[in-house]
GUNUKE-543818 format. One line per field, with one value per residue (C-alpha): residue number from 0; residue in one letter; x negated, y negated, z negated. Coordinates in steps of 0.1 Angstrom, whole numbers, m for minus. Each point is the difference from the previous one (the first is absolute). Layout:
N
num <- NUM_...
residuo <- a_...
X <- X_...
Y <- Y_...
Z <- Z_...
This chain:
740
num <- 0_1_2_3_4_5_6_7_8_9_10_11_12_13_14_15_16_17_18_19_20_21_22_23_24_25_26_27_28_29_30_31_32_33_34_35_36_37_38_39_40_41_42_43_44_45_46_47_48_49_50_51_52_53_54_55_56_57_58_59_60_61_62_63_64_65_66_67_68_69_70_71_72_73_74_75_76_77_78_79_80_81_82_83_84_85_86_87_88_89_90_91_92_93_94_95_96_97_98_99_100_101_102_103_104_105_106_107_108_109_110_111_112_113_114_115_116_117_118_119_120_121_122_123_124_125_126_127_128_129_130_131_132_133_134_135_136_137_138_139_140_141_142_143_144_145_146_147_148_149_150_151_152_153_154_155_156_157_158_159_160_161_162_163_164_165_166_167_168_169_170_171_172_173_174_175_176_177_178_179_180_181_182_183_184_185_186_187_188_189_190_191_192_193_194_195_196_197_198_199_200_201_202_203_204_205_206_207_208_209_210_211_212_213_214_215_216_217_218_219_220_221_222_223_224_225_226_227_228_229_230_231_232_233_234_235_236_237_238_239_240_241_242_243_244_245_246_247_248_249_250_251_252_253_254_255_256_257_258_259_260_261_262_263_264_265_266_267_268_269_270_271_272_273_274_275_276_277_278_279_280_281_282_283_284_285_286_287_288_289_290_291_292_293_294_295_296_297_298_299_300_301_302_303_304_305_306_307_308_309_310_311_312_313_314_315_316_317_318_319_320_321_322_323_324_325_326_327_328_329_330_331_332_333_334_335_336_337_338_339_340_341_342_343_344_345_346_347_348_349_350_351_352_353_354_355_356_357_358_359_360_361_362_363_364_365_366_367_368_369_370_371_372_373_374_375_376_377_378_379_380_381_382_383_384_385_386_387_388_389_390_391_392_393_394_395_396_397_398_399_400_401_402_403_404_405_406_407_408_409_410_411_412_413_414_415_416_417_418_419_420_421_422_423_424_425_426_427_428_429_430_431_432_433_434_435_436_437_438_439_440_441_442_443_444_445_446_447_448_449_450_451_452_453_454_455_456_457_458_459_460_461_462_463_464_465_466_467_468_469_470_471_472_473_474_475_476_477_478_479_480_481_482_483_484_485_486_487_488_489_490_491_492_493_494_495_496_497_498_499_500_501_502_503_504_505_506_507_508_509_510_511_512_513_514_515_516_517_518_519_520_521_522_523_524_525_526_527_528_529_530_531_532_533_534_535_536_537_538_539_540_541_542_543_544_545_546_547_548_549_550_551_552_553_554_555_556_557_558_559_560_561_562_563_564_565_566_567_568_569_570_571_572_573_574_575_576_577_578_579_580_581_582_583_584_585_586_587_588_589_590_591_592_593_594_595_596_597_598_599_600_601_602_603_604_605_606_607_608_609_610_611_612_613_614_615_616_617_618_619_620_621_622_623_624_625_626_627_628_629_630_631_632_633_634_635_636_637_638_639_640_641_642_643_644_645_646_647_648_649_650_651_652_653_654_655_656_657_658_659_660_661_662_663_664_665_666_667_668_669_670_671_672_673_674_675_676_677_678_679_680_681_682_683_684_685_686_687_688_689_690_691_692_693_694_695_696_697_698_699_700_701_702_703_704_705_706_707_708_709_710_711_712_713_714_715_716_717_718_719_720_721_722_723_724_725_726_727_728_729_730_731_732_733_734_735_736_737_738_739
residuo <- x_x_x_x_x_x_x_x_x_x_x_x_x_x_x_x_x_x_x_x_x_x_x_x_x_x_x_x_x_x_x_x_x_x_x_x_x_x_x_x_x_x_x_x_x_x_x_x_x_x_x_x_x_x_x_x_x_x_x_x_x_x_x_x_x_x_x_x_x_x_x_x_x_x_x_x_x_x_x_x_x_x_x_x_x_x_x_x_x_x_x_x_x_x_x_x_x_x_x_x_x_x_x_x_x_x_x_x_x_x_x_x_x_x_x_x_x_x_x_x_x_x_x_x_x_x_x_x_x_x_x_x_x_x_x_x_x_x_x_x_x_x_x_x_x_x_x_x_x_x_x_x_x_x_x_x_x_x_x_x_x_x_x_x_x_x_x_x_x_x_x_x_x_x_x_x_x_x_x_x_x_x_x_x_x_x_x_x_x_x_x_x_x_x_x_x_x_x_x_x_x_x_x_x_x_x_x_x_x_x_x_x_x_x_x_x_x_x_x_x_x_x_x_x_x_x_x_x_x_x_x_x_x_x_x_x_x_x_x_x_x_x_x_x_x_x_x_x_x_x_x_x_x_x_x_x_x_x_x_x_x_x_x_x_x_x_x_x_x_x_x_x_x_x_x_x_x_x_x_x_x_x_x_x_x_x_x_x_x_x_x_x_x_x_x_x_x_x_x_x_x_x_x_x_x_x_x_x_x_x_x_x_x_x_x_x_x_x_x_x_x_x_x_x_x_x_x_x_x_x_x_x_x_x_x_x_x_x_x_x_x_x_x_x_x_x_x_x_x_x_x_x_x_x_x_x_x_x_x_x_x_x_x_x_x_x_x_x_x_x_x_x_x_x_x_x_x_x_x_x_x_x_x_x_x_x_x_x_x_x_x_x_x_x_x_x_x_x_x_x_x_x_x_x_x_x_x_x_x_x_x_x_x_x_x_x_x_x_x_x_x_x_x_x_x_x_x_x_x_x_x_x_x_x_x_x_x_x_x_x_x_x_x_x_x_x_x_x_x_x_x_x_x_x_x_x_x_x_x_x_x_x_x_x_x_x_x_x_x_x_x_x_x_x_x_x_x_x_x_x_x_x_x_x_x_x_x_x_x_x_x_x_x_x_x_x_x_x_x_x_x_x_x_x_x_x_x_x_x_x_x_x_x_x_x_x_x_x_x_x_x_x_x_x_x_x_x_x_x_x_x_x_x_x_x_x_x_x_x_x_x_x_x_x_x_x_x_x_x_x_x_x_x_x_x_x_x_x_x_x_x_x_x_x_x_x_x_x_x_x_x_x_x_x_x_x_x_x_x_x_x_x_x_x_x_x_x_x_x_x_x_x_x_x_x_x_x_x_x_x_x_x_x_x_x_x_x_x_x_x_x_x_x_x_x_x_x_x_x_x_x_x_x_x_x_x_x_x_x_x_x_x_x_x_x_x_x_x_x_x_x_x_x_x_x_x_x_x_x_x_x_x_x_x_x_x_x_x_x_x_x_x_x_x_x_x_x_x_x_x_x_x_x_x_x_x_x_x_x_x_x_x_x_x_x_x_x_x_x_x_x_x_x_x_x_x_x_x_x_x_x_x_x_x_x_x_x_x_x_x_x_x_x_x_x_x_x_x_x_x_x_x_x_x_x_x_x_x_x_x_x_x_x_x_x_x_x_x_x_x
X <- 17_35_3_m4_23_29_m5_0_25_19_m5_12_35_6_13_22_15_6_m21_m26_6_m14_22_35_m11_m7_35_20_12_m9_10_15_m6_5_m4_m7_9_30_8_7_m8_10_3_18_4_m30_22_2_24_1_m6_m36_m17_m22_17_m7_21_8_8_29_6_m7_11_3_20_m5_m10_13_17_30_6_m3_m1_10_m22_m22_m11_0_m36_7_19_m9_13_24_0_3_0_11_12_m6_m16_32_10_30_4_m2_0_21_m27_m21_m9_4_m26_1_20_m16_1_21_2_0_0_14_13_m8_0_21_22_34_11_m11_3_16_m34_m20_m1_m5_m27_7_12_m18_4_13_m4_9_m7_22_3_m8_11_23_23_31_17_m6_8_18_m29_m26_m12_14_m39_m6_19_m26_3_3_2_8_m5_16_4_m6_10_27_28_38_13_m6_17_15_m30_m27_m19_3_m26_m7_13_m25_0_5_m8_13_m12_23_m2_m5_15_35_22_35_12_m6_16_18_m24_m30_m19_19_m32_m19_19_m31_m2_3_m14_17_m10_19_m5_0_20_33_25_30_18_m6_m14_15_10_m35_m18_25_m19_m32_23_m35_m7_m12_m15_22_m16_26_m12_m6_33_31_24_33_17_m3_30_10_9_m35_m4_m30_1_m40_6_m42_3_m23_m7_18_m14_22_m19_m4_30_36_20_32_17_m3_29_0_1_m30_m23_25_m15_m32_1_m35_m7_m24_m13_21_m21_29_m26_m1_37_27_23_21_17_m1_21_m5_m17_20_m20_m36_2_m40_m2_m26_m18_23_m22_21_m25_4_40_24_18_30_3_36_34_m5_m36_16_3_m36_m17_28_m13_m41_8_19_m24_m31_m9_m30_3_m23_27_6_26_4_34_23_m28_2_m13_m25_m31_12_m10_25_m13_4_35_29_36_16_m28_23_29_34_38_7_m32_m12_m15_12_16_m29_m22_25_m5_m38_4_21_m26_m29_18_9_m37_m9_19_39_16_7_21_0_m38_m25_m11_2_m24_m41_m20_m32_m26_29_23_33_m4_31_18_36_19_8_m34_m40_m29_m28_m28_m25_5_13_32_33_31_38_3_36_16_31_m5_17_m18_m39_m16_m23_m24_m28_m29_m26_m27_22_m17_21_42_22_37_4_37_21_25_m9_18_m16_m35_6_m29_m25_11_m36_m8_m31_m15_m30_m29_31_m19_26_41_22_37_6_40_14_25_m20_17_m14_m33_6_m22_m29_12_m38_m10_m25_m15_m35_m18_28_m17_27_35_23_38_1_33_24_25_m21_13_m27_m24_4_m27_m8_5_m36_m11_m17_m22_m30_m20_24_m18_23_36_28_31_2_37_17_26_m20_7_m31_m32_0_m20_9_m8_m34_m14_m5_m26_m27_m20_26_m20_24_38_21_34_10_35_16_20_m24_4_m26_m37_1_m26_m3_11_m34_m11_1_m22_m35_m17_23_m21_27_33_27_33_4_37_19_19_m30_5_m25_m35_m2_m35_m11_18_m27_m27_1_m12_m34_m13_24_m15_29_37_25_26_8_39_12_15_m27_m4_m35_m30_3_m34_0_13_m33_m21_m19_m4_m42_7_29_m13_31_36_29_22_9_42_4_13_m27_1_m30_m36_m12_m34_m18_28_m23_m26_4_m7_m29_m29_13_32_m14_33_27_35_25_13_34_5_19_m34_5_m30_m32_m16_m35_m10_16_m21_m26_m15_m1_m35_m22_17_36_m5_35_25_35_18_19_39_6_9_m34_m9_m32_m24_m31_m34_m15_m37_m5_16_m38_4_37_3_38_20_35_19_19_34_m4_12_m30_1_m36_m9_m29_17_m12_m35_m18_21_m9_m38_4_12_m23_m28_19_m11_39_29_24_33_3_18_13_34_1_m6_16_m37_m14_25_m13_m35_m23_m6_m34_m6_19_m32_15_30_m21_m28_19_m3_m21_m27_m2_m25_m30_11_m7_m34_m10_9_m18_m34_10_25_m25_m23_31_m1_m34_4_26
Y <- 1264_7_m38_m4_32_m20_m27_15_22_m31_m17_31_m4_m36_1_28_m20_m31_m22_m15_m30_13_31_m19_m20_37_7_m31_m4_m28_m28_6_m8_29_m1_34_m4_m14_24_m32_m4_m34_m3_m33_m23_20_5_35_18_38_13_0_34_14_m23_20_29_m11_m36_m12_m33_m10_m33_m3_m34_m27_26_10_34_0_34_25_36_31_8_m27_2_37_1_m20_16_m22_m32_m21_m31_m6_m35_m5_m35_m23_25_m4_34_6_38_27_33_28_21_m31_m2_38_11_m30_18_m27_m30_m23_m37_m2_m37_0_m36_m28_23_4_33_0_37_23_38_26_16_m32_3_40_15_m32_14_m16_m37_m28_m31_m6_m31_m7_m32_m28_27_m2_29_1_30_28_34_20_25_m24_m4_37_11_m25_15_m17_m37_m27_m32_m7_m33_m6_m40_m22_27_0_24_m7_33_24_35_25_19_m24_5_37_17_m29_12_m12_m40_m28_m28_m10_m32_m8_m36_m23_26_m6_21_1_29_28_30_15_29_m24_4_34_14_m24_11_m15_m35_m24_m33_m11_m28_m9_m38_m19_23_m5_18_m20_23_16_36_15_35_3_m8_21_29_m17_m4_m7_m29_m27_m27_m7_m33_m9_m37_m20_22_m20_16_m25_16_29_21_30_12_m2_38_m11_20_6_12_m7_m34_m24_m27_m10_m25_m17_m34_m22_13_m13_11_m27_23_26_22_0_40_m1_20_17_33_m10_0_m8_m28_m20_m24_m20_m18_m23_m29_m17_11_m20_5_m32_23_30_20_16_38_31_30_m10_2_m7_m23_m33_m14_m19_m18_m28_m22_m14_2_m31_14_m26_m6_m11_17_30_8_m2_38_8_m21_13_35_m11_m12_31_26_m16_0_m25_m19_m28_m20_m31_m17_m19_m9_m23_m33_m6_37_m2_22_9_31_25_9_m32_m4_10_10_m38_m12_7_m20_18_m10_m25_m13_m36_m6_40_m9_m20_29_21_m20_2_36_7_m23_17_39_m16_m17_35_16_3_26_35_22_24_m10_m22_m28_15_m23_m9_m24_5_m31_m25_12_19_38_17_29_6_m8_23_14_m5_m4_m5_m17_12_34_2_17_m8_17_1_36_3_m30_11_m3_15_m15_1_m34_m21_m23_13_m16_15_10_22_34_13_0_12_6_26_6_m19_12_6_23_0_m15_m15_m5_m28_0_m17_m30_m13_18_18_1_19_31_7_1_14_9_22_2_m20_27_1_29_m11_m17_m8_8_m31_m13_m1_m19_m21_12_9_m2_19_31_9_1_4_21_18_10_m12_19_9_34_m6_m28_m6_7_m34_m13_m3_m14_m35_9_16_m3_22_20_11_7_6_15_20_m2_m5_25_18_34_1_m18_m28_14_m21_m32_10_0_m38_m6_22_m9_14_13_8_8_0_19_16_m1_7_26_17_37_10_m12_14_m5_m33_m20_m13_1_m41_1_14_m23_8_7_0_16_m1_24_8_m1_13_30_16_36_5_m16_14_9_m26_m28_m10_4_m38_m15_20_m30_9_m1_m5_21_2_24_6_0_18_33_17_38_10_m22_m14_16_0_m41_m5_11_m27_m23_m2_m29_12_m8_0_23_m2_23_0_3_22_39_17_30_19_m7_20_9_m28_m28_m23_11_m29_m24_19_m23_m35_3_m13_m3_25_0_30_m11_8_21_29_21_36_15_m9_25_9_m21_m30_m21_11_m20_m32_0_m25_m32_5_m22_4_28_m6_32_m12_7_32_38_15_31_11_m25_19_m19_m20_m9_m14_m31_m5_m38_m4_m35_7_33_0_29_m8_10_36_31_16_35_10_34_19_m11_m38_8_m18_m28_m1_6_m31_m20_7_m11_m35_m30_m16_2_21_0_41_15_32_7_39_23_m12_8_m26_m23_m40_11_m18_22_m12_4_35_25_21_9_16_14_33_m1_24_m16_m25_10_3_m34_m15_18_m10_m40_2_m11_m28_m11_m1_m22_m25_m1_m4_m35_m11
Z <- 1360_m16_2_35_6_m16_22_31_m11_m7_37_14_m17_1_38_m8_m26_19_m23_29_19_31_m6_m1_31_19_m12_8_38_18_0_m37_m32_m27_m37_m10_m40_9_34_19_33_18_38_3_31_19_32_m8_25_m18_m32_m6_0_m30_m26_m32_m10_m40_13_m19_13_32_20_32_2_30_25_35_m6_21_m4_m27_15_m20_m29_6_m40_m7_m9_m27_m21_m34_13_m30_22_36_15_36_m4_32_19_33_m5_25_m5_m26_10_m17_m22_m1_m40_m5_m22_m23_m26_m30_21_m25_18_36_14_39_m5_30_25_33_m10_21_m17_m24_18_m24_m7_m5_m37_m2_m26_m23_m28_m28_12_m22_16_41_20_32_m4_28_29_28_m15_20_m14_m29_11_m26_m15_9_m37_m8_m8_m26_m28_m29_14_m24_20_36_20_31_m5_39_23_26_m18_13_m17_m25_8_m24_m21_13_m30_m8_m19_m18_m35_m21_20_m27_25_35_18_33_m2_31_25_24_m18_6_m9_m31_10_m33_m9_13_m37_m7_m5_m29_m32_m20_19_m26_22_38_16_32_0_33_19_15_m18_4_m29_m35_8_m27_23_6_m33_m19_m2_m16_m33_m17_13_m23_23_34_24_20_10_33_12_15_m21_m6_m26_m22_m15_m17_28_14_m26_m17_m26_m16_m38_m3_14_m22_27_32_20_27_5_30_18_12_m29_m4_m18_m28_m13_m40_6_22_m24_m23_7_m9_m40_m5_22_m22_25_30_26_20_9_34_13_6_m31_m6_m31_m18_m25_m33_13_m13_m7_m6_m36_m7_24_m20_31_32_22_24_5_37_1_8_m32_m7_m34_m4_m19_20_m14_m34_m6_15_m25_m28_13_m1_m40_m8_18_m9_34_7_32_20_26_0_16_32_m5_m13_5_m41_m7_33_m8_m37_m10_m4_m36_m14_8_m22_12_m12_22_30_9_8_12_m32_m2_7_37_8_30_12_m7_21_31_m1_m3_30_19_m9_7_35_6_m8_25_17_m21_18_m19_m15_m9_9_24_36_17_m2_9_15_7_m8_32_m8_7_22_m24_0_m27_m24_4_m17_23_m24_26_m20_3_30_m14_6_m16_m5_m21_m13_10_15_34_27_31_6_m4_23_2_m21_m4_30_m22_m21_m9_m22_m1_m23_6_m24_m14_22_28_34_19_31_12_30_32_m10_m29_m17_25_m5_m26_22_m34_m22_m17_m23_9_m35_12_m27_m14_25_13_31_25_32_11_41_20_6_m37_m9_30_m3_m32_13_m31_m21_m20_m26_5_m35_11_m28_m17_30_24_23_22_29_14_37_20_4_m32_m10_33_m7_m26_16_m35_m21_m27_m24_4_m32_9_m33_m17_36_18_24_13_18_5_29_22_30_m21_m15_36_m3_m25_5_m31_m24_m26_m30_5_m30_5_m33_m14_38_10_21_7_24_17_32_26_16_m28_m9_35_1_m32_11_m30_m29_m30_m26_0_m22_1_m42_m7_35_13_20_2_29_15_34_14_23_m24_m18_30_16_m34_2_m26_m29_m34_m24_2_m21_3_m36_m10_33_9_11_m7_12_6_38_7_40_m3_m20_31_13_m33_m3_m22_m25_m33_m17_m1_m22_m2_m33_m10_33_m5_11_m23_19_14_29_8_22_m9_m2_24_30_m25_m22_14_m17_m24_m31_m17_0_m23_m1_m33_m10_34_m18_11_m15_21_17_22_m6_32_m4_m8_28_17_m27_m12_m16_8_m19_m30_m17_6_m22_m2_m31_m11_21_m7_1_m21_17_24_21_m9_21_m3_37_m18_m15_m2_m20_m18_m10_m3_m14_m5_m35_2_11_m13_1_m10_m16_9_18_35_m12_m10_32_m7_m36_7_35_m29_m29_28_5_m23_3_m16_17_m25_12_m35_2_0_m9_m16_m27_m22_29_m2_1_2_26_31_1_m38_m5_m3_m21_21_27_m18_2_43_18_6_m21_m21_32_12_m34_m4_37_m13_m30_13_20_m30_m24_24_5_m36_m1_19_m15
């Protein structure tokens, strides 16, 4: 009898564990497959248009891949809450909703890749916080909206390889402080704006192979001075200086293969000491000089080049012996050295002025350089070939077929040039002299994306000078002599996205001009000479999304001026004159995310500053403002969805708390005097509640002095009330410490 009680006793349990077959089938949705010791479940390529319902809640891996998604709506996952691994590959999503993992605080891979995503919204990615590994790649990714990755502050490695990039803004990849590996390879990009990668201080691998970057980033990849891997391949570079700033103290391997390099300076890579391995292979590098800084460099990899091996390669192989530097060229040049491998040659190999046959060897030389291509000074050959046929490109000037690029940066000239090639997407005319842009001044060149007039001494642009230029979206003026734009000047270019005027003359922003494009979506005008924003000025800018005024004169931002541009998500007013917060101009933002106005002298918060902009400012910096007080209500109105508030280098000794800021990723207030007394007890107790770093330290009294706000118990044990606030925390502390 106590026999059979076991058993049944048994049966009755084994559901309740999961361990019967017809149990996990009662359990698993149709029409999936789920392996409950592994918490598995498999739904691919079923046709499956929504999550499936009932999917078990410890599942830790589920894949959804080869489905018909389309859409993912806001937390679509939340009763999953266990989920390491989620794979949406192939399944045509088109849209992510903001909120749309929340709840999936373990997931640690998610795999989005093949699918039809045109743009990430800023809150795509929310309630991610433990994820490693993301998956973008295969999209149709357009643009990345500064913040867009902002949740993801434990990533490891992100892929966004075969998608349809042109640009990467400033701080496109903030948040990611912890991201060792970035894939952008096989996107259109043309341009890195110089803080692009200001936010990846651990990235240590870069990939931006078959792109179209015409020039060495080195602005843009300055601030990821860790880098040890950088892919720069399959990119139409022709020549690489010092100039070009690359300067990557990490730097263990550069790869620029497979591109249009004909020339290298020897101080290319001096400010990259411990460059170990050079990948040159597939450019067009006839010669090469001895490199200057790379002291460890042992590997140089040339295989592909029409390297000439007469006198002048004498010091490169001098430098190869002497370095110890391993190389695998060979020569195509003079015919008695054809395909000789550069390693097997010795300096005497070469023939120089004196030498027997020299002058022969001479001849064949200047043949081959002009079979090659005409010379155009001060670099190299100015025209292509494409199919066999001679492509139009005026002299003086590189139009790389290829690519699709054509370029005359810094060669002196003083008139624009014509007769570029018609499929030319990308022109750069940076650092020449052009006082004036005449009408019709591009003929021809309707598929341009990308026009670069920057340092040319440009004061005017007439009006209709862009005509023509209907698939233009970003126009280069910065640092010119601009004063105005006309208000036709931009007319032509129907298309234009993105507009730099930053580093001009401008006393005020060109209102009548900006009423041509009507998809302007970022405007760059720092570094002018702008005193006020007045209302109307914006009015010919109903899409902006992305303002930029750091650096000017304003002392005012009328109500009303800020109004037309209902879309705005990103403004900068930081480095201005500014003595209060422009609180009325902030009416009518739904969409501000971000405000700078750091390095303006603001020296006091009133209550409800913030208030128009409470529902979606996520990001809020009043550093080095001279602040000296902050009214109790200042801050009302910001509640859960300010992630980082920097109130860093200013003059304040006491701070009210503020725990409606319940979901703080970032405070800063080091560089306060803070004075710890019984008037900064709720401060001390809002920050003993915080699991951040702060860098509050107590300024006085002197007993106090250096002492963490947020660590100093001791200094306000002797407050009223101290005592009952600590007995009423006891319970719940020693439960928190029970968890830990």
């Amino acid at each position: 009898m106590e026999g059979t009680s076991s058993v049944l006793l048994l049966l009755l349990l084994l559901p309740l564990l999961g361990l019967t077959g017809r149990t996990a089938a009662q359990r698993c949705p149709q029409p999936c497959v789920c392996d409950n010791a592994r918490r598995h479940v498999a739904c691919r390529h079923q046709n499956l248009t929504k999550v499936p319902p009932a999917i078990p809640e410890l599942t830790q891996q589920l894949d959804l891949q080869g489905n018909q998604l389309k859409a993912i709506p806001p937390a679509a996952f939340q009763d999953l809450p266990h989920l390491t691994h989620l794979d949406l590959r192939r399944c045509q999503v088109e849209q992510v909703a903001e909120g749309a993992f929340r709840g999936l605080g373990r997931l640690l891979v998610l795999n989005l890749a093949a699918n039809r995503l045109r743009a990430l919204p800023q809150e795509a990615l929310a309630g991610l916080g433990a994820l490693r590994r993301l998956e973008l790649q295969g999209n149709r990714l357009e643009e990345l909206r500064p913040g867009a990755f902002g949740a993801l502050g434990a990533l490891l490695s992100l892929n966004l390889a075969h998608n349809a990039l042109v640009y990467l803004p400033p701080l496109a990849f903030q948040g990611l402080q912890r991201a060792r590996g970035l894939r952008l390879e096989h996107n259109a990009l043309s341009v890195l704006a110089p803080e692009a990668l200001a936010g990846l201080p651990a990235l240590r691998r870069l990939s931006l192979r078959h792109n179209e970057l015409q020039a060495l980033p080195g602005a843009a990849l300055a601030p990821a001075r860790g880098l040890a891997r950088l892919e720069l391949g399959h990119n139409p570079f022709t020549y690489a200086g010092e100039e070009d700033g690359l300067a990557l103290p990490g730097l263990r391997e550069l790869l620029l293969d497979h591109g249009a390099l004909q020339a290298l300076d020897a101080r290319a890579f001096a400010r990259c000491p411990r460059l170990h391995t050079l990948d040159l292979r597939g450019n067009q590098l006839a010669a090469l000089p001895p490199l200057q800084g790379p002291g460890q460099l042992r590997r140089l990899r040339l295989r592909g080049n029409p390297l000439w091996c007469g006198c002048r390669a004498r010091p490169l192989l001098e430098w190869l012996a002497r370095a110890r530097v391993r190389s695998d060229g060979a020569c195509r040049g003079p015919r008695r050295l054809r395909g000789e491998a550069l390693d097997a040659l010795r300096p005497s190999d070469l023939r120089c002025p004196g030498d027997p046959a020299a002058a022969e060897e001479e001849a064949e030389e200047r043949a081959e350089a002009g079979a090659r291509a005409p010379a155009a000074p001060p670099g190299p050959a100015a025209a292509a070939e494409e199919d066999g046929a001679a492509r139009p490109c005026p002299r003086a000037c590189v139009c790389a077929a290829a690519a699709r690029h054509s370029g005359c940066e810094a060669r002196g000239l003083r008139a624009l040039p014509r007769g570029f090639p018609a499929d030319t997407e990308l022109l750069d005319l940076r650092r020449n002299h052009f006082p004036a842009v005449p009408r019709a001044a591009f003929p021809g060149l309707g598929r341009l994306v990308s026009l670069h007039l920057q340092h040319c001494g440009v004061a005017a642009l007439q009006p209709g000078a862009l005509a023509g230029l209907d698939g233009l979206l970003y126009l280069y003026l910065s640092d010119n002599r601009l004063s105005g734009l006309a208000a036709g000047a931009l007319d032509g270019a129907p298309r234009l996205a993105y507009l730099y005027l930053e580093r001009n003359r401008l006393l005020q922003v060109p209102a009548a001009a900006l009423r041509a494009p009507p998809r302007l979506c970022a405007l760059h005008l720092q570094g002018n000479a702008l005193a006020r924003l007045a209302p109307g000025d914006l009015a010919g800018a109903p899409a902006l999304r992305w303002l930029y005024l750091s650096g000017n004169r304003l002392a005012q931002v009328a109500p009303g001026a800020l109004g037309p541009a209902p879309e705005l998500e990103t403004l900068h007013l930081d480095r201005n004159q500014l003595r209060e917060v422009p609180t009325a101009a902030l009416e009518g933002l739904p969409a501000l995310r971000e405000l700078q106005l750091s390095g303006n002298p603001l020296g006091a918060l009133r209550d409800g500053a913030f208030r128009p902009v409470g529902e979606s400012l996520q990001h809020l910096f009043l550093n080095s403002t001279g602040l000296e007080q902050v009214s109790p209500g200042a801050f009302s109105g910001l509640g859960p969805q300010l992630q980082s508030l920097h109130l860093q280098k200013n003059q304040l000794q006491a701070l009210p708390a503020l725990p409606s800021l319940s979901q703080l990723e970032l405070v800063d207030l080091s560089g306060n005097p803070f004075r710890c007394d019984c008037q900064l007890l709720p401060l001390h107790r809002w920050l003993a509640g915080l699991n951040l770093r702060v860098g509050a330290t107590c300024a006085a009294p002197p007993s106090a002095r250096g002492q963490q706000v947020k660590a100093a118990a001791a200094v306000f044990e002797v407050c009223p009330g101290w005592a009952t606030r600590k007995t009423k925390r006891m319970p719940g502390a020693r439960r928190a410490r029970g968890q830990r």
